[in-house]
N, C-alpha and C positions, 0 to 999 in steps of 0.2 A: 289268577290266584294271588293273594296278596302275602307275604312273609318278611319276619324281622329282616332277616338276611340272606340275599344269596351270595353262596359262596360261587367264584367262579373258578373252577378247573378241578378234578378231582384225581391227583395223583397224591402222595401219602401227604403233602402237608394239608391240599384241603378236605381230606379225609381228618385228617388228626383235631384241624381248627371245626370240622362239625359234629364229631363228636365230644369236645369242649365245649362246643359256645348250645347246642341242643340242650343241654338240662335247663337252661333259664330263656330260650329262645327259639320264634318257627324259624325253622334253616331248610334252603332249597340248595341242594349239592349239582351244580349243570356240569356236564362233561364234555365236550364233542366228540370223543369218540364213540366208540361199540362198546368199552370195557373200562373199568375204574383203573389207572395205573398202567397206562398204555404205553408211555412215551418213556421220559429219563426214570421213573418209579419200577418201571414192569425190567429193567436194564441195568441194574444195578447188582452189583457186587458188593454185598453189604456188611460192613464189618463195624463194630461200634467199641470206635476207638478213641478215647477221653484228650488225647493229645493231636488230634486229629484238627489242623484251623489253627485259627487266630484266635488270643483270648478270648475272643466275644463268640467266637461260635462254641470253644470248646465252654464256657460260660452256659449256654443254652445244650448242650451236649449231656451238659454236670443237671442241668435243669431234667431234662429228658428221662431222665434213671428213673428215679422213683415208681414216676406214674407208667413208664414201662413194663415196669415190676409189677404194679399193681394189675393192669391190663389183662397181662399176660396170668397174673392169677384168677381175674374174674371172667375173664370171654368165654372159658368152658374151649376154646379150639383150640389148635395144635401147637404147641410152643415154640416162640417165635426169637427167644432169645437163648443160643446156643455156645458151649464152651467151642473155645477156638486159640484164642491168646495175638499177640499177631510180633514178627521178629523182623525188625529191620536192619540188613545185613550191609557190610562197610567191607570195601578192599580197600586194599594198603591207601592209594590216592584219596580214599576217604577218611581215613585217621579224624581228621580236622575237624568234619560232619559231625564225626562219632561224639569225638569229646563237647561238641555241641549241642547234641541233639537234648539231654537236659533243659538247654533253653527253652525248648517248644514247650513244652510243659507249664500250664501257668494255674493249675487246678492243685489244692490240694487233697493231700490222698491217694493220689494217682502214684501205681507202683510201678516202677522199671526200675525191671534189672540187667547191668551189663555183663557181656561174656564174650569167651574167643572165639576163635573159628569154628576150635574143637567141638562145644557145644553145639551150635549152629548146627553143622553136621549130623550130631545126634541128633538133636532135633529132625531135622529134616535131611536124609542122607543122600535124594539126588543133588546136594549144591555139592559142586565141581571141588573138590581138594584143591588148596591152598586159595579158592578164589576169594572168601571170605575171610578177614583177619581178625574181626569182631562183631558185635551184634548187640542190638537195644532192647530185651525182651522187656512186652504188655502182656505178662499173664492172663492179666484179668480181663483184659477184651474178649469181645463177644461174637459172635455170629452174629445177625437178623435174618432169620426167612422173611423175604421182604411179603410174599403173597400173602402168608399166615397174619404175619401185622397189621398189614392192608383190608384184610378180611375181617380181624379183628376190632378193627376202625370203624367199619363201616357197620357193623352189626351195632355198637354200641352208638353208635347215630342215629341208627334203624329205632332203637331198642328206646330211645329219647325221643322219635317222634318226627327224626328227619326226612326229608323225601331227596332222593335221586332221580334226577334227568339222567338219560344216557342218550348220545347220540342229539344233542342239544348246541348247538353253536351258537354262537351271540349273533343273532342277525344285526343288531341295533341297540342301545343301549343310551337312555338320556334321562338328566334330573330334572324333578318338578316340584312344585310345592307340596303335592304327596308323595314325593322321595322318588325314586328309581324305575323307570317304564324300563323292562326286557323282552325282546322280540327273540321267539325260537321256535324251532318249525314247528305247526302247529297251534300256536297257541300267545299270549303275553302273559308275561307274570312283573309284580309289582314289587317293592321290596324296599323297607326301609334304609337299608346299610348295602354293600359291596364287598366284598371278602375278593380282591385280588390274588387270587394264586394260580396262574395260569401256565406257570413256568418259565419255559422260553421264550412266549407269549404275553407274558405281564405288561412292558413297554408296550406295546399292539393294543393290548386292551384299553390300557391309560389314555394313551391317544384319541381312539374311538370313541371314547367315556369324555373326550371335549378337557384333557390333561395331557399332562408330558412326561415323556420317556426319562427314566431315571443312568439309562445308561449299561443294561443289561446285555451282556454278551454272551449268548448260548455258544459254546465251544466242545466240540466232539470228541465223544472218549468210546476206545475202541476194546472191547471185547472176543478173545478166540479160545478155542478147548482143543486140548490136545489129549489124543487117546495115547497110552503109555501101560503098558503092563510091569512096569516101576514104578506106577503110582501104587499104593493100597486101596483096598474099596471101600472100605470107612475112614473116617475121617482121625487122620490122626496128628496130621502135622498142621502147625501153625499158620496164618495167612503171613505169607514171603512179601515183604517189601524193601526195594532197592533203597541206601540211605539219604540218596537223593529225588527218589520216587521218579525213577527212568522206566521202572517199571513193577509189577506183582502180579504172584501167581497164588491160588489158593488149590490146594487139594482136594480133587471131589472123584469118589464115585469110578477110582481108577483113569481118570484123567485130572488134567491141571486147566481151571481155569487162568487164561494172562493176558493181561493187555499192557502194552507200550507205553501206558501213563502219557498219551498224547490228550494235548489241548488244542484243539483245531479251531477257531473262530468262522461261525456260521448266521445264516440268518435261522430263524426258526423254521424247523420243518423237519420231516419224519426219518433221521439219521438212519445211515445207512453206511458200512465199514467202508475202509480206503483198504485194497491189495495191499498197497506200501504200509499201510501201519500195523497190519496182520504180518507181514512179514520181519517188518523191526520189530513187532513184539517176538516171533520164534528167536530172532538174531539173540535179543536180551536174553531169551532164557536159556538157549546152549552154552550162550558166554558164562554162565552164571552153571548151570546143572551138566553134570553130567548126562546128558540124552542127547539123542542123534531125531531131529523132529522129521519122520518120514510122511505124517500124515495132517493134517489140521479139519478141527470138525467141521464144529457150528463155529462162525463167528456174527457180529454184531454191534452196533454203536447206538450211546443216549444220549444227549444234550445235557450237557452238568452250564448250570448259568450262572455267571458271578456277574457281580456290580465290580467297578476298579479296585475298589479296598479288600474286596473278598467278603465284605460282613452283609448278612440280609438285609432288605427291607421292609421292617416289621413296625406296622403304624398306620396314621393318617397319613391321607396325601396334606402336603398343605394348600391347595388349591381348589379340588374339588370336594363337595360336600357328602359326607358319610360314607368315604370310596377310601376303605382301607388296604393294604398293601402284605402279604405276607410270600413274599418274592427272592430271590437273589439265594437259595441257599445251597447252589451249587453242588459240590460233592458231600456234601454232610447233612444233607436232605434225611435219608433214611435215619440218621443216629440220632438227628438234630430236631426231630419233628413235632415232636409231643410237646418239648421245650419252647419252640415258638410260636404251638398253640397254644399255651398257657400266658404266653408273653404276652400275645395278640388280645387274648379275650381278657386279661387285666387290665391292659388300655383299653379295652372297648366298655368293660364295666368300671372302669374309675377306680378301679383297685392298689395296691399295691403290687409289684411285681414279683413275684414267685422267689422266697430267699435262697433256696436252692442258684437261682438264675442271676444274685446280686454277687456272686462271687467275682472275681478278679474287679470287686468294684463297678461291675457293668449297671449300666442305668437304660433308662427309655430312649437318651438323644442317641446313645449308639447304634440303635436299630432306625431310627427316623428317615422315612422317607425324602426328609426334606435334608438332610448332610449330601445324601447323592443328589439331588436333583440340584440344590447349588453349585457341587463339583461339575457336573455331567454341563450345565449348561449358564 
C-alpha cells in the first residue's frame, strides 16, 4: 500500500501530527504495540501548565491552546481539558526559588499568583503546618484526561481518512527512488515521507533508517497512589508541586496521586517502578502532608525522553531524505502536542509557522534536528 506518509509510533504526539497532516494528505499511523498510547502517553500525569520547560517548549505549549480548545469542542467525546490550577509550594530554604520562580515564566499572559503558607493550606489542608512558607499559584492551568485526548486524536484522523496499524513493528525500513520501503508483519507498505515519533525509540529508528542518533535520553519517572480517607472524592485541590520539583502529588478520587520527580536514565524499554523511588516518593510526601502513609496502591513508571538542551526535535533530519523528526518532547509531551504538530506540518508544507508558536521569538532552527545532532556527535 503506498501513502504520503507514515507516521511511526503512535503515542499522543504521532496521534496529534496525524490528525494535522490527514486533511491534505494519506497518513499510515504504525504502532508496535496492542494499544495507541501504551508506553510514556498511557503514564502520564497530565497537567497543562504554560510555565512548564524552557522558552521554546513553553512557546509550543502557548501554540497548543487554541487548537485544544477547538478539539475539544468538535470531537463530540468526553472533555478532556479539566479545571485544576496547579501551586508550587516553597519552605523556608526555598525562599530564593520562590522569588525566582517568575523567571521561568517567558509567555505572556500567563497568571501567577504569589501567597503564604496560610493560603497554601487552604488550598489544600493535608500540607503539614508550618512546612510551607509560601506558594506560586497557576490558576489557570488545566487538567488533561490524557485517554479522552488521545481518543480525540485519533477519531479526527480516522474522520480525515487515516489508517492505523496496531501491533505493527518496523521490521526494515530503507529509501529509494520511490521513497520509503516498510517491512511489517504481514505485509510492506510504501511512503513518501517518515514522521519520526517513536519516542524513546526515535534514535533506534534514525539508525535503522541508515542515520544518526540525536542524543535522546529516555529517563524514568515513577508513579504511586496512596489511598487516604483525608483525601476528598472529587476533585478539589490543586496539582501540589515541590518548588524545586523533588516531587508532586495530585488529588484524585480519595487518594493522592505522587511520584518522586525521579529522572532515571535508561535505554528504551517497557519501564517498570524502582521500590526505592516508590518509597522516596511516600518519604516526600509525609515530609510535606500531614499523613501517616500505611498503605501504597498501584504504582508505575514511563519513559519521559529529552535531547541535553531539553528542547524537541521537530524537523528534517539533515541527512536522510524526507525522514522527519518529531521527538525529544520529554515531560511536556501531553500539553505540548498539538503545538508541534502544527509545527511539524508547516515545515513539511512550506508554511509559515503558527504565530501563536513565534512567541518568545521561537523560529524553525530551534526545533532542528540538526542543532542536536551536531552537539550529540
Amino acid at each position: 500500500m503506498n501513502f504520503d506518509v507514515a507516521i511511526i509510533g503512535c503515542g499522543i504526539v504521532g496521534a496529534a501530527v496525524a490528525a494535522e497532516l490527514s486533511s491534505d494528505r494519506s497518513i499510515v499511523l504504525l504502532e508496535a504495540e496492542m494499544q495507541p498510547g501504551y508506553h510514556a502517553t498511557g503514564r502520564s500525569v497530565a497537567i497543562l501548565d504554560r510555565g512548564y520547560g524552557n522558552p521554546v517548549v513553553q512557546a509550543l505549549t502557548t501554540a497548543s491552546l487554541e487548537p485544544l480548545r477547538r478539539l475539544q469542542s468538535s470531537s463530540g467525546g468526553a472533555p478532556f481539558l479539566l479545571p485544576r490550577g496547579v501551586l508550587h509550594v516553597a519552605r523556608e530554604d526555598q525562599r530564593a526559588a520562590l522569588d525566582r520562580f517568575g523567571e521561568r515564566i517567558s509567555t505572556p499572559g500567563h497568571r501567577v499568583e504569589y501567597h503564604d503558607g496560610h493560603f497554601a493550606r487552604a488550598k489544600v489542608p493535608l500540607l503539614r503546618d508550618g512546612y510551607v512558607v509560601g506558594c506560586a499559584c497557576e490558576p489557570d492551568a488545566q487538567e488533561i484526561d490524557v485517554a479522552a485526548l488521545l481518543a480525540a486524536l485519533l477519531r479526527q484522523a480516522r474522520s480525515r481518512g487515516a489508517t492505523l496499524r496496531l501491533q505493527a513493528p518496523i521490521e526494515s525500513l530503507r529509501h529509494s527512488m520511490n521513497g520509503w520501503q516498510l517491512a511489517i508483519p504481514g505485509g510492506n507498505l510504501e511512503a513518501r515521507s517518515i514522521i519520526n515519533a517513536a519516542g524513546a525509540w526515535a534514535d533506534e529508528l534514525a539508525i535503522r533508517a541508515g542515520g544518526r542518533a540525536l542524543g535522546l535520553v529516555p529517563m524514568r519517572r515513577t508513579v504511586c497512589t496512596i489511598p487516604s480517607s483525608q483525601v476528598p472524592l472529587s476533585a478539589e485541590w490543586p496539582f501540589v508541586v515541590d518548588m524545586d520539583e523533588r516531587f508532586y502529588f495530585k488529588q484524585e478520587s480519595c487518594r493522592l496521586l505522587v511520584s518522586p520527580a525521579d529522572e532515571t536514565p535508561l535505554t528504551p524499554c517497557d519501564a517498570w517502578p524502582d521500590d526505592a523511588d516508590v518509597a522516596l516518593a511516600v518519604e516526600r510526601l509525609e515530609a510535606a502532608c500531614d499523613l501517616s502513609v500505611t498503605r501504597v496502591g498501584r504504582s508505575w513508571a514511563g519513559l519521559r525522553s529529552f535531547y541535553p538542551d531539553r528542547t524537541p526535535a521537530i524537523g528534517i533530519d539533515p541527512a536522510l531524505p524526507d525522514f522527519w523528526w518529531c521527538a525529544g518532547l520529554g515531560g511536556y509531551g501531553i500539553q505540548a502536542s498539538l503545538g508541534a504538530a502544527a509545527c511539524l506540518a508547516a515545515l513539511m508544507r512550506l508554511a509559515p509557522l503558527p504565530a501563536d508558536l513565534q512567541v518568545n521569538d521561537t523560529c524553525a532552527s530551534d526545533f532542528s534536528p540538526a542543532r542536536s545532532m551536531d552537539t550529540h556527535n
